[in-house]
N, C-alpha and C positions, 0 to 999 in steps of 0.2 A: 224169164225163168218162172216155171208156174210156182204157185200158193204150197203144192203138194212138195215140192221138191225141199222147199225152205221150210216144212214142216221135218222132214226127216233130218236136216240139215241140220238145223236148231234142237232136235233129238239127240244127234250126236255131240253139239255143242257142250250140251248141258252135262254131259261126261265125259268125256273124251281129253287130253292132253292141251286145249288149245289156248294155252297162254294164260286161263285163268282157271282160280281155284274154288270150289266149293268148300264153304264153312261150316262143318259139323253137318248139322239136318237143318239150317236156318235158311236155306235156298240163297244166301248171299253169295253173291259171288266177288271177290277181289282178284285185281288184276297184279301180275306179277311187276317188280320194280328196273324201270329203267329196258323195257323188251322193243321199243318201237311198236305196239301192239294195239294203243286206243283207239283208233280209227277203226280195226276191224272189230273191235268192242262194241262199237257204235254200230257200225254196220249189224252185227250178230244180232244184236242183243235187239235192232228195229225191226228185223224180219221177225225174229220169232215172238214181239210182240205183235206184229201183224198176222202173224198166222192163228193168233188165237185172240184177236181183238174182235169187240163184239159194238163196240160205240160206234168205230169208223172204220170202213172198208176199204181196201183198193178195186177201181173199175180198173180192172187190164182194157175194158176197149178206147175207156178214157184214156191212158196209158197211150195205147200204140194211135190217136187222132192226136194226143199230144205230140208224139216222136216225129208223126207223120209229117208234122207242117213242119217241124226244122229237120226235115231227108234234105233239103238242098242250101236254106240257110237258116244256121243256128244264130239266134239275134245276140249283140254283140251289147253290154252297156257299160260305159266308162265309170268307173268305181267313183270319180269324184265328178259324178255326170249333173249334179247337183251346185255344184261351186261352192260347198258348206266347211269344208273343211284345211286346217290347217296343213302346211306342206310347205320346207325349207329343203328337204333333199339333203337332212342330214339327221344329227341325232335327236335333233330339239322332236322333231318326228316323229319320231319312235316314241319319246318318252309322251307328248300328244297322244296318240293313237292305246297307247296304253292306257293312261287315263281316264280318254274318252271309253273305251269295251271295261274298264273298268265298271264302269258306270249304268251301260250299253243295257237296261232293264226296263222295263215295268212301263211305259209314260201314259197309257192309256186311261189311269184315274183323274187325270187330268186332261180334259180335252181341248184345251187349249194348249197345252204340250205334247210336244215329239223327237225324235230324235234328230231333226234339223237342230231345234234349239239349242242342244245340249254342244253338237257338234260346232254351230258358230258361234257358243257363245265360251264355251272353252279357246276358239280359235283367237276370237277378241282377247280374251285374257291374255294370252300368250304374246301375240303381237302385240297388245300395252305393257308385256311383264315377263321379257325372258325368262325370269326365276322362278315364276309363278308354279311352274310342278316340280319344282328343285325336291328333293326327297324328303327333307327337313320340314319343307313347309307344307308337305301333303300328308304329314301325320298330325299336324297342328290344325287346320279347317276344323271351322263350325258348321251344322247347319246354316245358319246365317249369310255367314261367309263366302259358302259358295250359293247361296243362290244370289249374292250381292254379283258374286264372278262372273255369274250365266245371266246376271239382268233378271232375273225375276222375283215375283213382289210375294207369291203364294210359295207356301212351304210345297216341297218338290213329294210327290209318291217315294214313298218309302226313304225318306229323305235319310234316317237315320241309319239307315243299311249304307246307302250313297255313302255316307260319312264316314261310316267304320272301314268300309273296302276304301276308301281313299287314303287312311291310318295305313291299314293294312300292307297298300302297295307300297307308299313310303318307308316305313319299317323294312319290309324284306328287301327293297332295293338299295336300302342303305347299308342292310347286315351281308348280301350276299354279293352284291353289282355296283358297289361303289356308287349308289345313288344312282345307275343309268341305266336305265331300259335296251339302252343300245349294247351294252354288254351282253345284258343277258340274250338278247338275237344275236350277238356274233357268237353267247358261247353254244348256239342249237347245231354250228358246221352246215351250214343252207340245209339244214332237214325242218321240213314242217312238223314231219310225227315229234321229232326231238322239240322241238318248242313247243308244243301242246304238252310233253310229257315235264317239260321244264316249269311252263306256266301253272300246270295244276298240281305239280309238289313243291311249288313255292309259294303261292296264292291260293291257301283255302277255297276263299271264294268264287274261286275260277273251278273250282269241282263241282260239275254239275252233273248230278246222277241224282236216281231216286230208285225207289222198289216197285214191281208192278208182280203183282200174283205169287211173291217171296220170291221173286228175283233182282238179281239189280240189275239193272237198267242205263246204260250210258249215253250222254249228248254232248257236253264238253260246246255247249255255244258257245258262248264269248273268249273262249282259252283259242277256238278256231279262227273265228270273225277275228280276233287280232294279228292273228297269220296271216289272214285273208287281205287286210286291210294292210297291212306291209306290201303284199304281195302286188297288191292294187293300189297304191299310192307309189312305189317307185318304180311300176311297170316290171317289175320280175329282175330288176337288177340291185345291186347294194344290198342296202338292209332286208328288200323284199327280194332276194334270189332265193327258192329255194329246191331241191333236186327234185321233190316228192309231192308237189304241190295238188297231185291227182291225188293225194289220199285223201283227201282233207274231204268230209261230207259237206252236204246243205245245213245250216246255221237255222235248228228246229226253235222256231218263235212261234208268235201270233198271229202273224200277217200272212207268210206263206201256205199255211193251213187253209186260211181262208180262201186263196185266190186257186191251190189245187180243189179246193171241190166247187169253184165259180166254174173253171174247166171241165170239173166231170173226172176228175182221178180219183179224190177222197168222196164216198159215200159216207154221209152221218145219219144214227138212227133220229127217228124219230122226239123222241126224248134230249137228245143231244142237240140237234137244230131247236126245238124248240128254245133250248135253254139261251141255246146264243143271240137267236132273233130276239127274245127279250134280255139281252143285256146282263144276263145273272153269273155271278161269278163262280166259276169254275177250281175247285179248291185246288191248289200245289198237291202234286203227289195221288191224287184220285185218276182212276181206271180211264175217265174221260179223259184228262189233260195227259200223262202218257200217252195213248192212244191216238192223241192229234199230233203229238209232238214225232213219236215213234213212225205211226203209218207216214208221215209229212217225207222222214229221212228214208227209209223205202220206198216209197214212190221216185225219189227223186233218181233213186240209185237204177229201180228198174227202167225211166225214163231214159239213164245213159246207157244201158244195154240196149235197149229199145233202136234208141238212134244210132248206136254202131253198130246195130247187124243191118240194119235199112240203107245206110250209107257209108259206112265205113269209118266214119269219122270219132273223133274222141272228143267229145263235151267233157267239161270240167264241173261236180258238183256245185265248184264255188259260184262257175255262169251262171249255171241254172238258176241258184238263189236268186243271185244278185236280179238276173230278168225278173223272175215271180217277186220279189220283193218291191224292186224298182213299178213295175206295175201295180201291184197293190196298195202302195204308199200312195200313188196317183190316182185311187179308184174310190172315193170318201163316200161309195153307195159300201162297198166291203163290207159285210159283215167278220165280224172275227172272234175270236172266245178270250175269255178276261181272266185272267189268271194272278194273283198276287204274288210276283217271284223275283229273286234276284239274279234270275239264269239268264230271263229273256224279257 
């Protein structure tokens, strides 16, 4: 789908009926309550920052040499292709996984931490201390405390955000889910949009949106990646069955950014590469870090149109990350951009 078309597209968006509203003259837009509707929020709202982003571009010809090499096979990667993570094939699982995307932020001020560590060192906890994420006792953690839980000796990035979203999940699972995670996915009815819209009106911090040129902006990472990660840890059955699992977009971080313009999809200006080849940080909420984040989720989208008209086939958003991520994790020449956030 050309640049032009999602130009006029995102024109009509911006007035039109489609699920959300404009606020007075303040270009914000809010989404209506309980519509199944975030995903294409996400969707909208990355095209028509691409179509007027100026930091980072889409190559279409990078694009379709992308599509081109998986027309016959789309590469496959086992979500726990890693062996890092916990997994009982029941609720202890769920409430893990929660947890863990709880958490699922920032580790790059620390280069000596990643999101391996976080993952088995939660898993440790859990297999020494079934009670360990009981609800009760995850609004009680210190700082301290949990880096004592994850083995580490240095105070964690953003440790005290960590800390407050671990309050946080505890609270609302105790006032609304009986203390379990696994409730709150049975009450989504195997819909992915439904638990994304469950997880970010009951978990502030699972709201990730931001303004880019007085509009708002949606990406909703971590509220996904934990759908994702259900969906991917019990193979698409129990707790991770769910009807709508193709809504779900690419999980806009740090690392897939990077590895789309190692490929030739994302063009960055001049100004922008420089900034990231020197390691300088990239503020929250500035015109560059939307526009990485934004163009990352458009790309990926045009990518799966890409490869179903070439082949017929249907890729899943969530693949595709999970491939560009799972590569990038493995590629420690990567450059990436450094953001201080609790989104991603």
């Amino acid at each position: 789908m050309s640049t032009e078309i999602y130009m006029d597209w995102t024109v009509n968006f911006r007035w039109c009926d489609f699920g959300l509203h404009r606020l007075g003259d303040s270009g914000i837009f809010k989404s209506r309550q309980n519509t199944g509707q975030e995903m294409e929020e996400v969707r909208v709202t990355a095209a028509w920052v691409s179509s007027c982003s100026s930091h980072v571009t889409l190559d279409y010809s990078g694009i379709e040499k992308v599509a081109e090499s998986m027309r016959e096979s789309i590469p496959k990667v086992d979500w726990d292709f890693e062996g890092i993570h916990y997994f009982d094939n029941g609720p202890l699982t769920v409430q893990y996984l929660l947890v863990l995307d709880a958490m699922n932020f920032c580790f790059w001020p620390d280069e000596d931490l990643n999101y391996d560590d976080f993952a088995k060192g939660l898993r440790e906890a859990l297999q020494n201390d079934k009670s360990a994420f009981d609800a009760d006792r995850l609004q009680k953690y210190t700082g301290l405390e949990l880096r004592r839980m994850l083995k580490w000796t240095k105070p964690l990035p953003l440790e005290n955000e960590r800390v407050r979203l671990l309050h946080e999940v505890g609270l609302e699972l105790e006032r609304s889910f009986d203390g379990k995670a696994s409730k709150l996915v049975e009450s989504c009815e195997k819909s992915a949009l439904k638990l994304v819209n469950l997880v970010t009106s009951h978990f502030p911090g699972f709201r990730d949106h931001t303004i880019y040129k007085g509009h708002q902006v949606f990406f909703y990472k971590r509220a996904q990646i934990f759908v994702a990660d259900l969906w991917g840890a019990f193979k698409g059955q129990g707790y991770g069955e769910f009807k709508d699992i193709e809504s779900l977009t690419m999980f806009a971080d740090y690392i897939v950014p990077g590895v789309l313009e190692k490929l030739g999809v994302l063009k960055y200006s001049p100004s922008l590469s420089s900034s990231i080849a020197s390691k300088q940080e990239i503020i929250s909420g500035s015109e560059e870090e939307v526009e990485l984040r934004a163009c990352s989720v458009h790309a990926i989208e045009e990518i799966r149109d890409s490869i179903f008209k070439k082949s017929g086939k249907q890729v899943l958003s969530t693949e595709l990350d999970l491939w560009l991520w799972a590569h990038g994790v493995q590629s420690p020449s990567l450059q990436h951009h450094r953001t201080l956030s609790i989104y991603y």
